[in-house]
One Martini backbone bead per residue (centre of mass of N, CA, C, O) as a GRO file, in nm:
protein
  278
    1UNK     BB    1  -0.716  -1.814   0.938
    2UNK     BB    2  -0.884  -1.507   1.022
    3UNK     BB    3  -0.980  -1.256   0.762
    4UNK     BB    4  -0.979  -0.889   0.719
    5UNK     BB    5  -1.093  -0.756   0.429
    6UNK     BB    6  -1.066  -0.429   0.329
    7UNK     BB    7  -1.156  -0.349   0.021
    8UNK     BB    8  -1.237  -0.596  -0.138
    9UNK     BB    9  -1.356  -0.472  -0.448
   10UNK     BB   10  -1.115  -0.408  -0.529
   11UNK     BB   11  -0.824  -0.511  -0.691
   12UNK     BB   12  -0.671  -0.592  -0.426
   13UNK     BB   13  -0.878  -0.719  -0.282
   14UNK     BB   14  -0.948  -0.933  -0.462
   15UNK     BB   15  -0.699  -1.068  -0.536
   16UNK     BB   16  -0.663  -1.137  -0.177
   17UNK     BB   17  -0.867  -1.321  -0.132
   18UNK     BB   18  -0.821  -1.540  -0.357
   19UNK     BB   19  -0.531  -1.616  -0.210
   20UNK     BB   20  -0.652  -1.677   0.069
   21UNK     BB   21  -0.854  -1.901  -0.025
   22UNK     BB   22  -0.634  -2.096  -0.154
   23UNK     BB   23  -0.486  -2.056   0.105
   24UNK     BB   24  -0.690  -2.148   0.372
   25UNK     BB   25  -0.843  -1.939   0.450
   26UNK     BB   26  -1.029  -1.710   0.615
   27UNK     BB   27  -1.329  -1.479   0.501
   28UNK     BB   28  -1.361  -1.142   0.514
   29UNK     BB   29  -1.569  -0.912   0.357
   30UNK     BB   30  -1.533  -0.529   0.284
   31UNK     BB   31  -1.732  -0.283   0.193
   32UNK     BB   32  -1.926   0.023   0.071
   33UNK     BB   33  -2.034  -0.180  -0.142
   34UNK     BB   34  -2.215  -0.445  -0.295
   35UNK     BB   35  -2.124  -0.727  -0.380
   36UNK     BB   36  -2.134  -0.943  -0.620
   37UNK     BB   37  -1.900  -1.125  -0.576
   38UNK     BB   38  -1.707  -1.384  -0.334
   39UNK     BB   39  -1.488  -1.600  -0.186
   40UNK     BB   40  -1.599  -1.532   0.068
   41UNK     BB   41  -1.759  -1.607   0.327
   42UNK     BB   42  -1.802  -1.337   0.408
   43UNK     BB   43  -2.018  -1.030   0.403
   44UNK     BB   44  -1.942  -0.651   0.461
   45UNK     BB   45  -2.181  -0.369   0.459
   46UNK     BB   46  -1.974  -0.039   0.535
   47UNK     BB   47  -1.901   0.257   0.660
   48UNK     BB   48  -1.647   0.361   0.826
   49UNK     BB   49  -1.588   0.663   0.894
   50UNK     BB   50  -1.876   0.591   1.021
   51UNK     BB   51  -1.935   0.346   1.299
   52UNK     BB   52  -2.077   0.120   1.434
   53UNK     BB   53  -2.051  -0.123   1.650
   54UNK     BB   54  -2.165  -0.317   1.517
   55UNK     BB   55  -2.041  -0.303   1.240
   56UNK     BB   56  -1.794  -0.401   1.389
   57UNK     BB   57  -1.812  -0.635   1.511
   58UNK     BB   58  -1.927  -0.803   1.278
   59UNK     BB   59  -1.609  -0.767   1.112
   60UNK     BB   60  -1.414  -0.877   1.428
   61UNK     BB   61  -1.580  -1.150   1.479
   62UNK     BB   62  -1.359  -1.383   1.489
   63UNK     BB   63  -1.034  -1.247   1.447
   64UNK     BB   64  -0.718  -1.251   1.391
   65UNK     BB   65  -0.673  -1.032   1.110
   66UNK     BB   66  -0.599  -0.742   0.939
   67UNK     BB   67  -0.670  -0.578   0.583
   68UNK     BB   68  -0.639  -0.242   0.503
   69UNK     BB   69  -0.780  -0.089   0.194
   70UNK     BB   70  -0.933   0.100   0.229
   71UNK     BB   71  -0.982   0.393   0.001
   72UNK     BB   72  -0.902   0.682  -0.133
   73UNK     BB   73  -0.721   0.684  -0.428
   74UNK     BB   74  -0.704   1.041  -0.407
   75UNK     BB   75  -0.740   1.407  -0.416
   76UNK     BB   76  -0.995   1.388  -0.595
   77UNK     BB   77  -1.196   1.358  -0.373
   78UNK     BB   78  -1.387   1.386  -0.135
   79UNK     BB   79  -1.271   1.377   0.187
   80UNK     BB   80  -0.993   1.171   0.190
   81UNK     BB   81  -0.916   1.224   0.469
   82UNK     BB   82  -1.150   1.171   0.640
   83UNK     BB   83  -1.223   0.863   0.545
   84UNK     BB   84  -0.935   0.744   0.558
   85UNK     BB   85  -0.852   0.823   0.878
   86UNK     BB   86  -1.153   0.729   0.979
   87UNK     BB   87  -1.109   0.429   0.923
   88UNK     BB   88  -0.833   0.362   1.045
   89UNK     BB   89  -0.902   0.411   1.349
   90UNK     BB   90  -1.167   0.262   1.388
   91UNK     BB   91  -1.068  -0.005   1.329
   92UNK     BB   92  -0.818  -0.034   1.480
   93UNK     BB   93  -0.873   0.017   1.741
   94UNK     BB   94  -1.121  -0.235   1.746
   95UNK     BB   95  -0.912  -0.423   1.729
   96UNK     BB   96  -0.725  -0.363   1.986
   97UNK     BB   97  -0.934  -0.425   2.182
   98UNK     BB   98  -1.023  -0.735   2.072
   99UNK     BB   99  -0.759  -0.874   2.000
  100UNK     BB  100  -0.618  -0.854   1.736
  101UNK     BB  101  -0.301  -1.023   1.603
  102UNK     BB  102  -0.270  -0.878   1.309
  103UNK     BB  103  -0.195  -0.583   1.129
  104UNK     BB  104  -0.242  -0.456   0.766
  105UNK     BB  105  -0.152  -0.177   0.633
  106UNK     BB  106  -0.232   0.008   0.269
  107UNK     BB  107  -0.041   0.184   0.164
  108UNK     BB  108   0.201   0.436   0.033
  109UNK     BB  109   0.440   0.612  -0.175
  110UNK     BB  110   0.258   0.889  -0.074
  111UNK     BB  111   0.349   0.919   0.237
  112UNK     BB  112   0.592   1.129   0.131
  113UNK     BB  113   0.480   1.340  -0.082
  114UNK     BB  114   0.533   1.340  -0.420
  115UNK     BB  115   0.332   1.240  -0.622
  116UNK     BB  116   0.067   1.491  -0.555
  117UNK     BB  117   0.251   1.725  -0.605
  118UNK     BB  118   0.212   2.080  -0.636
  119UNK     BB  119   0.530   2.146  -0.631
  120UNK     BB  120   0.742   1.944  -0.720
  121UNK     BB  121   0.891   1.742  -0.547
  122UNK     BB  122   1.173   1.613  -0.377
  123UNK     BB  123   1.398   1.419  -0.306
  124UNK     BB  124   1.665   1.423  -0.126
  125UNK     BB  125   1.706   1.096  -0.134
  126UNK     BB  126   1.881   0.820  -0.336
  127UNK     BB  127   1.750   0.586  -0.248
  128UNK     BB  128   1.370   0.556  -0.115
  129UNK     BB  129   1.308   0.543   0.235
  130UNK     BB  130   1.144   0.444   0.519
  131UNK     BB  131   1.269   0.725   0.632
  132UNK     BB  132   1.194   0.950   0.485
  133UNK     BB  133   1.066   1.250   0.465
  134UNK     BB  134   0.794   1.463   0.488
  135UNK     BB  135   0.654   1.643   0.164
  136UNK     BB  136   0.411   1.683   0.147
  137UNK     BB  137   0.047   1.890  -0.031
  138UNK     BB  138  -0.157   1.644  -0.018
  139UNK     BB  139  -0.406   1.464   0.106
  140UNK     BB  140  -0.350   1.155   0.045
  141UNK     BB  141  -0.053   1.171   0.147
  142UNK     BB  142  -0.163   1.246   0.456
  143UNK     BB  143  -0.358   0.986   0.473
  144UNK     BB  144  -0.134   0.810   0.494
  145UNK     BB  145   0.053   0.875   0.685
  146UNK     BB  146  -0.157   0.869   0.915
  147UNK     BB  147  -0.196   0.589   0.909
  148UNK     BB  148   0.075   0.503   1.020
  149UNK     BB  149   0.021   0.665   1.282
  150UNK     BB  150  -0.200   0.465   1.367
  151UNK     BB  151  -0.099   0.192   1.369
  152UNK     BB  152   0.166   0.260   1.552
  153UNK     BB  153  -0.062   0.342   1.790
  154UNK     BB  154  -0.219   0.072   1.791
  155UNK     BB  155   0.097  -0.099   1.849
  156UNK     BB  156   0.105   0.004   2.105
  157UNK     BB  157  -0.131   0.018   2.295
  158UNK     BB  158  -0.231  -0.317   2.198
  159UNK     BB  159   0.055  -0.499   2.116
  160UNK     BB  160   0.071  -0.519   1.811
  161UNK     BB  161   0.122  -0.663   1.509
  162UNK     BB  162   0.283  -0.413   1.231
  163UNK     BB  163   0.199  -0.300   0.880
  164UNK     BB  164   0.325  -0.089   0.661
  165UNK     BB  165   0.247  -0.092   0.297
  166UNK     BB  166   0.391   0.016   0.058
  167UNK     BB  167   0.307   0.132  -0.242
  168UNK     BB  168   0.304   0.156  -0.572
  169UNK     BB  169   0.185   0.105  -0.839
  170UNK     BB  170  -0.097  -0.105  -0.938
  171UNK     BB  171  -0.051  -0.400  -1.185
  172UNK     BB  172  -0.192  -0.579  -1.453
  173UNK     BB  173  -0.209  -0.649  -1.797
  174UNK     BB  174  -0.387  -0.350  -1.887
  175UNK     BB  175  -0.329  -0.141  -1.682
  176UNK     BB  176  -0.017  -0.172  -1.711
  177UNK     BB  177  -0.029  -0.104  -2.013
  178UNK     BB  178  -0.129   0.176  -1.988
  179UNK     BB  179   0.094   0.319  -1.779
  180UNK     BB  180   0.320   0.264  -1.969
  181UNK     BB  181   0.239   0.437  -2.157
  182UNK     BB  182   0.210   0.687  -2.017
  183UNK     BB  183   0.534   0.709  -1.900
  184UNK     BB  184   0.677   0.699  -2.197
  185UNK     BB  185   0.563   0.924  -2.295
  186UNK     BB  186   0.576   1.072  -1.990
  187UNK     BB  187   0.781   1.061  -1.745
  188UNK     BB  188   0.753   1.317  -1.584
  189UNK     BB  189   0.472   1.270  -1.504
  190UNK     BB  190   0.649   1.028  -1.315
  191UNK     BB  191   0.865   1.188  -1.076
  192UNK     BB  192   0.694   1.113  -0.816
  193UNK     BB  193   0.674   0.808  -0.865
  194UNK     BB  194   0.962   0.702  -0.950
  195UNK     BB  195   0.887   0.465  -1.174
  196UNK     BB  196   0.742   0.314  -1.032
  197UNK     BB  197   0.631  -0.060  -0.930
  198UNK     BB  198   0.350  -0.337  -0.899
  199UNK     BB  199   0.219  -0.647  -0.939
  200UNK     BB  200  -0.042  -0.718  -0.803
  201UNK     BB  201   0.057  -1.053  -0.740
  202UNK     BB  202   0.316  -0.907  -0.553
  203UNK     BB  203   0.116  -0.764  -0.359
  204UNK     BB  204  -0.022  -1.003  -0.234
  205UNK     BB  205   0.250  -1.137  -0.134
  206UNK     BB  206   0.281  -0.910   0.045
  207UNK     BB  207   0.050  -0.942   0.222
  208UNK     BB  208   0.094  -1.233   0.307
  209UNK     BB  209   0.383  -1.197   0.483
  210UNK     BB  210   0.283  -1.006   0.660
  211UNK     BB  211   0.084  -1.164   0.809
  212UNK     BB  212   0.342  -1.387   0.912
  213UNK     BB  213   0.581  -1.231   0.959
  214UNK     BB  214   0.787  -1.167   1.200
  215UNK     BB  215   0.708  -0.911   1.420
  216UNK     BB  216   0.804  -0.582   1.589
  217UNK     BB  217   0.571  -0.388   1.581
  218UNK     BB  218   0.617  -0.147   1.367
  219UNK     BB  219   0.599  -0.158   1.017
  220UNK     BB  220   0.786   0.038   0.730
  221UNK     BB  221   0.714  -0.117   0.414
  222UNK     BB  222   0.852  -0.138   0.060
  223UNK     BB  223   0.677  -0.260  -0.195
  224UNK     BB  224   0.868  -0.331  -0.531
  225UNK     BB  225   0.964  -0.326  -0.806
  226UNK     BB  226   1.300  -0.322  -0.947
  227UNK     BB  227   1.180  -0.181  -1.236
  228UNK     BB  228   1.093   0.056  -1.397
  229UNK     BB  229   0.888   0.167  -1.649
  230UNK     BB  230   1.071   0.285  -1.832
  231UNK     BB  231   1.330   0.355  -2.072
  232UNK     BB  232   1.512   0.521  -1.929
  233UNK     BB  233   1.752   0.528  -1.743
  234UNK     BB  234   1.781   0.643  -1.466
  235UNK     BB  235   2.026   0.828  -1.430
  236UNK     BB  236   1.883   0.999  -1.638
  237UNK     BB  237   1.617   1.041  -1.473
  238UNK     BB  238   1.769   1.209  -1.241
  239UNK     BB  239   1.887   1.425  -1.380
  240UNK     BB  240   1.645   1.564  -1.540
  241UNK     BB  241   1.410   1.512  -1.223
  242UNK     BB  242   1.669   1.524  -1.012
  243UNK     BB  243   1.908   1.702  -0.947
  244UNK     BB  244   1.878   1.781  -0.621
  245UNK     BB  245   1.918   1.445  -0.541
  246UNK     BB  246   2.056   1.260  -0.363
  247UNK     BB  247   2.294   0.979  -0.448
  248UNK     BB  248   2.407   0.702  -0.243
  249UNK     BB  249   2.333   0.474  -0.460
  250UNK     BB  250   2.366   0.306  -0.721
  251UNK     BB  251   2.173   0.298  -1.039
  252UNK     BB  252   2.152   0.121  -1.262
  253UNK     BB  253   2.002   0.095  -1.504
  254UNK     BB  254   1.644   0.021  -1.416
  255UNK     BB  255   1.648   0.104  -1.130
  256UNK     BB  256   1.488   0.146  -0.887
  257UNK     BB  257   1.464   0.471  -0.674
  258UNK     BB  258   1.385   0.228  -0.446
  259UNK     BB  259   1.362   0.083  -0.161
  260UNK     BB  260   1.390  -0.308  -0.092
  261UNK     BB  261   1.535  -0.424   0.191
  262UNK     BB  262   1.312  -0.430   0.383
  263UNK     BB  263   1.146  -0.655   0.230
  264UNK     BB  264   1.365  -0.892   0.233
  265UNK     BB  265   1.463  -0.882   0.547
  266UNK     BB  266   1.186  -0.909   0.673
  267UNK     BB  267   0.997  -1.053   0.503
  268UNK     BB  268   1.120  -1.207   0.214
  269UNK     BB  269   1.082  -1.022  -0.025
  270UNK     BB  270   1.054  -1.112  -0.411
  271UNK     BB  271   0.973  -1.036  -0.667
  272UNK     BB  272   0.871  -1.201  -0.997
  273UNK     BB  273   0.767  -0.941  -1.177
  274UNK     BB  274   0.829  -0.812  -1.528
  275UNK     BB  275   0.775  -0.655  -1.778
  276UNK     BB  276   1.064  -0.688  -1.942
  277UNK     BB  277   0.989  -1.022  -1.981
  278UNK     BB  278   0.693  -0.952  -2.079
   0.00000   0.00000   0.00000
């Protein structure tokens, strides 16, 4: 299969192209700056926000699947909203005009507006599922949200096979010791992420599944590690930090409050690391 990887240079974007690369996939890699190496077949350098017909041309001919993660991760950037937005737009809508097979849109679990909101929203109710409403108040959680229904817009319009996965905190190594180290000493802080993670290892794994297991048409799908960053157990940190969030089932020990249900039921996916086995 020919996988055409956007934000190819970003951190999860390297560790996809090279896992899609051993496992004898084709890779197009694109970024919006010149990678200095990538074991991608080739590379496209380009804005999508604002792109012409050449450069999507370019990158999607005679593409199988696309994983779009190309994205400003924060609401901290400038124009995040409209980055984001215009170019999961413009790629997928001209993926589904070319007739690629498979559309996997690299989306957050700030799509429900908890993580990054500035009056400290709280879930409804936890586990946190993937019909949750939104309660966002910041761009980038909007940005992400309406990505969601571009693709599903885009997979309803040409017939295509699509999945929205969202991520909590991506990382492993030392990215993960420091952001542990962060969540640690103030819990509250992490309070919006509901103390998710998942190591990157298992983000990847999540996207290449994504890629091939079938789907009838789009699915938004939250694929995250089984337990919390914290030390302190869940439901001490859910009286805490979201007393007013109705829980529908258990939480035991450090059980994430984020459900994993539908990673499980329909991709097949169930993550296998874990820091505090590490």
């Amino acid at each position: 299969m020919k996988i055409l990887v956007t934000g190819a240079g970003g951190m999860l974007g390297q560790a996809l192209v090279a896992r899609l690369r051993a496992d004898g996939h084709g890779v197009r890699a694109h970024d919006r700056t010149p990678l200095r190496t990538s074991p991608a077949d080739d590379v496209v350098v380009g804005d999508l926000s604002h792109p012409d017909d050449q450069v999507l041309g370019r990158l999607l001919a005679g593409v199988d699947a696309v994983v779009h993660a190309a994205a400003l991760p924060s609401p901290l950037h400038e124009n995040v909203f409209g980055n984001n937005v215009g170019s999961t737009y413009h790629l997928l809508d001209a993926a589904g005009e070319l007739g690629v097979g498979r559309i996997v849109y690299v989306s957050s679990l700030s799509a429900v507006g908890l993580a990054w909101s500035g009056r400290g929203a709280a879930p409804l109710r936890l586990p946190l599922t993937e019909d949750h409403p939104y309660l966002g108040d910041d761009p980038y959680g909007l940005s992400k949200h309406v990505g969601e229904l571009v693709t599903a817009t885009v997979s309803r319009r040409h017939g295509i096979p699509a999945v929205s996965l969202r991520f909590p905190f991506i990382g492993t190594g030392e990215r993960l010791r420091h952001h542990l180290a962060h969540v640690q000493a103030d819990p509250g802080g992490d309070r919006g992420a509901l103390w998710s993670w998942i190591d990157t290892r298992d983000a990847v794994t999540a996207l290449v599944v994504a890629l091939t297991r079938p789907v009838d048409g789009h699915a938004v799908v939250t694929a995250a590690a089984p337990d919390t960053t914290a030390l302190q157990p869940t439901a001490e940190l859910l009286r805490r930090y979201h007393p007013e969030s109705q829980v529908t089932e258990p939480l035991d020990g450090f059980a994430v409050p984020v459900s994993t249900r539908l990673s499980r039921d329909l991709l097949g996916f169930i993550p296998v690391h874990t820091w505090r086995q590490a």
